[in-house]
N, C-alpha and C positions, 0 to 999 in steps of 0.2 A: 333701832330694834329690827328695821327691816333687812338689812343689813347682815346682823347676827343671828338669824330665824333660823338654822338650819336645826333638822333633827325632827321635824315632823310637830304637830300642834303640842304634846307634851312637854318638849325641849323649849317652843315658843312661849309656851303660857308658865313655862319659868324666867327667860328672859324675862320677861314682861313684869314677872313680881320681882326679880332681885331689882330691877330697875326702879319702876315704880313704886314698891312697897316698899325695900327695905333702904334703898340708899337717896330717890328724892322724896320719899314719905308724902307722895302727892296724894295716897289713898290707904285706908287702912285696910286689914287684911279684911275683915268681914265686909266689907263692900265689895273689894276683889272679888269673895269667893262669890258673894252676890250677884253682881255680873256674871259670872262665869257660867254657874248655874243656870243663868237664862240664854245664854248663848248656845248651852250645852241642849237648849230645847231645840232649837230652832236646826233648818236644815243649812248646810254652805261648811266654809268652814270657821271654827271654834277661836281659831286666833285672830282672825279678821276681823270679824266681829267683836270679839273681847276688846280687841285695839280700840274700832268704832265709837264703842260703846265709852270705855273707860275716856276716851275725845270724848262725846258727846257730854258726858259727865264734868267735867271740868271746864269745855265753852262753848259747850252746846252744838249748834248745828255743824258752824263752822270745826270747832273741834273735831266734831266726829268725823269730817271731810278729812280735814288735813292728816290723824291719825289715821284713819282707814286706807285712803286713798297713797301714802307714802310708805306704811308696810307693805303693801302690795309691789310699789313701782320697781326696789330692786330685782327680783326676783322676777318681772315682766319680762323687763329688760334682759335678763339673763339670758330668760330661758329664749326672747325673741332670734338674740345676735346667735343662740346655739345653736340655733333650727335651722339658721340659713347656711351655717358650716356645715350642719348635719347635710345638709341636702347637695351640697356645693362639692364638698371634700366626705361624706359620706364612705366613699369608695377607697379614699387613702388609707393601706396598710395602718398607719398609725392612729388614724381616729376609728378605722372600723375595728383593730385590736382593744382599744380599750372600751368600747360600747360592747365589744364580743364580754370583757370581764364583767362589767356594770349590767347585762342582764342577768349573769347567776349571781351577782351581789344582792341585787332588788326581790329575788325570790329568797333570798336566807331571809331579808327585812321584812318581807311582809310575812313570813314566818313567825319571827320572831316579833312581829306586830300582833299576830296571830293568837301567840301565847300569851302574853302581854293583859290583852283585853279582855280575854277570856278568863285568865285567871281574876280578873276584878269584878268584872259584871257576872260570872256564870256561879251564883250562892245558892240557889237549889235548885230540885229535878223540873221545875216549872219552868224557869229560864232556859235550863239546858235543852229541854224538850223544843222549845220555841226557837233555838239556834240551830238543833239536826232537823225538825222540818223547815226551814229558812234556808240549808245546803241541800236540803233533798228537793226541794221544789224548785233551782236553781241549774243545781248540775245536773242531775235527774228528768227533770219535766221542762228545762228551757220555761219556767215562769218569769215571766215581766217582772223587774226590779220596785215597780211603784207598786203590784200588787201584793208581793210579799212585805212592802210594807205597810200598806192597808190592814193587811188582812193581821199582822202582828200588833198596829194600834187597836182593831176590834177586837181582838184577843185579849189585852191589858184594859182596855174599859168594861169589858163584860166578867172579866178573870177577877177584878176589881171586889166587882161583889160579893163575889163566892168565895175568894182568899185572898183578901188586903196585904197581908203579910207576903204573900206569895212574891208581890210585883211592886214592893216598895222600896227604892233607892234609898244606898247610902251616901249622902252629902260628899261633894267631890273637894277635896282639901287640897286649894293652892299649893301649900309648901308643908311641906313635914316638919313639924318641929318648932314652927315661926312663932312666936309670940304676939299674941293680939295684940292689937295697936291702931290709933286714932292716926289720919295723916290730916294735911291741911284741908283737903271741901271737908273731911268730916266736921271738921272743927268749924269751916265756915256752916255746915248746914245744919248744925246746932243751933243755930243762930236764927233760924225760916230756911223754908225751901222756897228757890227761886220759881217764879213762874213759868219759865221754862221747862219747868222739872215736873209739875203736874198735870196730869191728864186734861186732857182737853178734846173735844170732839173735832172743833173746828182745823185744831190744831192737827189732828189725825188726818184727816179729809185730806188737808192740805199737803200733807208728805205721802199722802198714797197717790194723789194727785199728781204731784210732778216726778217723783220717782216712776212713776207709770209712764208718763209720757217718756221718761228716758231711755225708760224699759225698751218700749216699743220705738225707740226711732231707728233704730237698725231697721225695723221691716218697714216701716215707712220710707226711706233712702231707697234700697236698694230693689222692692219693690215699684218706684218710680222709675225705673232704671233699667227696667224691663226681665225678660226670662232670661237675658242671657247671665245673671247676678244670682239665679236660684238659689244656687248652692251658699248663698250666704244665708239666706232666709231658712233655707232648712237648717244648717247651726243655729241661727239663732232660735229658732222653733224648739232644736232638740239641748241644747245646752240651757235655755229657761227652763225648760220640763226639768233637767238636771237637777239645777236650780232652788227648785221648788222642794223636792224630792229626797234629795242626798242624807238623809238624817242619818248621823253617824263617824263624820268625817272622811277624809279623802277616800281610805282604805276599801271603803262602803260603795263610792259614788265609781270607784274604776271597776268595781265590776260589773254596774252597770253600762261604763262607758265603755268598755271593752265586749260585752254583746252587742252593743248598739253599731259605735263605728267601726269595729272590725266585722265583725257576720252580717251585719243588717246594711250599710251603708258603702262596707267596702272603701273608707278612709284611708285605712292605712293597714299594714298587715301586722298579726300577732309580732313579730320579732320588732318591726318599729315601735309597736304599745308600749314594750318594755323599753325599747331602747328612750322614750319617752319619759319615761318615770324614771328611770336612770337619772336625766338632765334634772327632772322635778327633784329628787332624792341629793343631787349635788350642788344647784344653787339653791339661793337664799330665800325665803319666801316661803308661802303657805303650800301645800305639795299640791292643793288643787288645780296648781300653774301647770301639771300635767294637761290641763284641759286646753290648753293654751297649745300646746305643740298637738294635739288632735286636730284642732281648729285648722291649724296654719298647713300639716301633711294633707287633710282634705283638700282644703283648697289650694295648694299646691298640685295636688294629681287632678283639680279640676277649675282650668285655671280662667276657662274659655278666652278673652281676647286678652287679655293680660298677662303677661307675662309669668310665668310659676312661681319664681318669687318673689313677686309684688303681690300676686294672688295671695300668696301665705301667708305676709302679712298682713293683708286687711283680713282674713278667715282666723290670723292670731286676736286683733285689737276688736274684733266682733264677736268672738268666743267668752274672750276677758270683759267684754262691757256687759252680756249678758248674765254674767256667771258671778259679778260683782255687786252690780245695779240693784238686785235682790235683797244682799247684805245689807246694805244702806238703809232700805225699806223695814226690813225686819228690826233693826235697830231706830230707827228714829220714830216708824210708827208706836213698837210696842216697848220701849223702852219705860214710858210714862206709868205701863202698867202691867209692871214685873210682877209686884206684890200678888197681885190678884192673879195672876197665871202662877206661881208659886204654889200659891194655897189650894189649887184644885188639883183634888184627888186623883179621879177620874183620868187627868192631863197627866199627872205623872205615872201614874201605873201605864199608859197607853206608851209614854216614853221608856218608860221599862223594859216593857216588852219590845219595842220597836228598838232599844241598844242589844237588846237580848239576840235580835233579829241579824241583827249586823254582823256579828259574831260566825255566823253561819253565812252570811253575804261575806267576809273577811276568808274564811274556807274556801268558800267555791273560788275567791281570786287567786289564793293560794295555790291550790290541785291547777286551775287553770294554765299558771304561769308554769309551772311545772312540768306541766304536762310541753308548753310550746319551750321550755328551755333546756330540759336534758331530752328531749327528742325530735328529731328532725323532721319527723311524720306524724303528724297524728290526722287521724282518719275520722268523720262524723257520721254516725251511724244513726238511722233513723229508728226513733226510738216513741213509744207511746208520747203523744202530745209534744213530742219536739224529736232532738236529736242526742245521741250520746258521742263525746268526745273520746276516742280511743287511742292512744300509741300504739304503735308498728317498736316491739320492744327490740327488732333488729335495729333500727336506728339511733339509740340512744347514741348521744354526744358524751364520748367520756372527757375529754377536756372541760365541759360547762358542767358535768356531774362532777366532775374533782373540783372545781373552782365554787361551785355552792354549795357543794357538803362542807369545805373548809371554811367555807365565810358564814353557815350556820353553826357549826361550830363556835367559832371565835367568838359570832354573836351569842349565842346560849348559856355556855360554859362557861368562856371566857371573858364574859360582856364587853365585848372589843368594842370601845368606840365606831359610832356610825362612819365619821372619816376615816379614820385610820383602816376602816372593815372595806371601804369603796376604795378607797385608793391601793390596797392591798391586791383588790379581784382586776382591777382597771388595769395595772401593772403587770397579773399573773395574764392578763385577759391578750396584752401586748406581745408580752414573750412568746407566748402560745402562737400566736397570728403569725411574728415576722420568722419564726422556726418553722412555719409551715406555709 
């Protein structure tokens, strides 16, 4: 499944049911959707965890290693051998033409990502309210990604009270159409649930326990290691906080990671971000493996006695262990005890509002990329409480403005498949470059 992941977690978490649900009947649908829904709580991303979990469900810990742990690996890998081409051969006419097309492909997708999710979650003015201040406190006032999502769970528990109705979720339905259906654990867990499978305190301890120490052993290494290694220990610093944080999927988490390591850190610059997501968008794997090629350009521009591209990848495999490790945690700790995180109210209205949130976090990536892909300048103007982002409308790129209006299009209109919509911009992306 790792393998065949492409298309973003929606494309994924159908893989996963024609797979599992309906041709090895390992699980039935309503377990599926069962999981899914708790996975849908937590922050990272949603197919990883689904995978995890649905392992852990069938042999437990080990399970959920070997599941989790090998969705993930194609898509490392991928994206790892891309990034050293990237950086190597970067500058040849023919990989920098088609990264020139694959950034105005990535702005039609997260467009059409845009509309997509907006159209599901945004059912009344409550929600949609909480999406326009989520982009106005973003592009607008340069607020912190973790406080507008604070400040959107406060909003769904207290909003809770006042209008129930407002901020309550409709159930997120694996497959359209599927007919309910028992698979094999159902039928074994008719039978008892294994001990493994119930709550246990000691049991909890203990996988917070060593999931933490793996957590942290990146800053433990390379902190022994001395100052000249910093720059790993701040990824790992800032991609835990990620981590922690992301609720909502990839979509969500790059516009945070796009304030952070491009303005704040100075990683890698706007047209790399993209060229970034690009690689994330065309291999296999969860799209969060964007974070992965942040890691590795950091640490490649800051390489100190190691070489740039050895640098980049230990700043890739230190990105990936923190931005994983989490997963694991989230799933083995609270898996025991779905039911009871299900049935609170309170927990899902705050969820509510915090997808309602993203939706407006999903915006400002939107405008953002926009903003650095059909124009060549844009300008930061200092602006109440932060900065505003302006275009120089002289510089508009009209080759990246013809090559994204036609690949939103094709996406919109014409629901062009996601490949066939990249490989179309990569190609127009080519011709462009080597005629010019």
């Amino acid at each position: 499944m790792g393998l065949q992941s492409f298309g973003g977690p929606a494309g994924q978490i159908a893989v996963m049911h024609r797979i599992l649900v309906e041709e090895k009947k390992w699980i039935g649908d309503s377990r599926f959707v069962h999981a899914l829904n708790y996975c849908m709580l937590l922050p990272g991303p949603e197919a990883q965890q689904l995978a995890t979990y649905i392992g852990w469900l069938l042999h437990g810990t080990r399970g959920g290693l070997a599941a989790g742990l090998l969705f993930v690996l194609p898509g490392f890998l991928s994206i790892l051998g891309l990034s050293v081409v990237y950086v190597v051969a970067g500058h040849v006419p023919v990989v920098a033409g088609v990264f020139f097309g694959l950034k105005a492909a990535v702005l039609a997708l997260v467009a059409q990502a845009l509309v997509r999710i907006a159209t599901r979650i945004l059912k009344n003015r409550t929600l949609i309210a909480i999406a326009a201040s989520s982009f106005v406190a973003l592009f607008l006032f340069s607020a912190p990604f973790p406080l507008v999502v604070a400040g959107a769970a406060l909003i769904g528990i207290v909003g809770s009270r006042i209008s129930p109705v407002a901020f309550r979720m409709n159930a997120h339905a694996a497959a359209k159409g599927s007919t309910a259906s028992e698979g094999v654990l159902d039928e074994l867990l008719n039978h008892g649930t294994p001990e493994r499978m119930k709550p246990s305190f000691k049991g909890t301890v203990r996988v917070v326990a060593c999931c933490g120490l793996l957590w942290i052993l990146p800053f433990a290494i390379f902190a022994s290691l001395g100052n000249e290694f910093q720059i790993y220990i701040t990824q790992a610093t800032f991609f835990s906080k990620a981590a922690v944080v992301t609720f909502g999927g990839a979509y969500a988490v790059l516009s945070y990671m796009a304030q952070e390591a491009v303005h704040r850190y100075a990683w890698l610059t706007p047209a790399q971000m993209m060229d970034g997501l690009g690689l994330a968008e065309t291999t296999p794997g969860p799209l969060i493996m964007v974070a992965q090629f942040v890691g590795f350009m950091g640490a490649y521009h800051n390489p100190g006695s190691l070489s740039p591209v050895l640098a980049g990848v230990v700043g890739a495999v230190v990105t990936t262990w923190v931005t994983f490790v989490p997963c694991f945690l989230w799933i083995f700790a609270g898996a025991p005890y779905v039911e009871a995180l299900r049935r609170n109210e309170k927990l899902s209205a705050a969820l509510s509002a915090i997808t309602a949130a993203v939706v407006g976090v999903i915006a400002n990536l939107a405008l953002w990329f926009a903003l650095h892909v059909l124009f060549r300048e844009v300008t930061a103007i200092p602006w109440v409480g932060g900065t505003l982002a302006l275009p120089r409308l002289a510089s508009i790129d009209i080759a990246s403005t013809v090559i994204a209006t036609s690949a939103l299009v094709a996406a919109l209109k014409f629901k062009l498949k996601f490949t066939w919509l990249l490989l179309g911009a990569a190609a127009s992306g080519l011709v462009f470059t080597l005629l010019h």
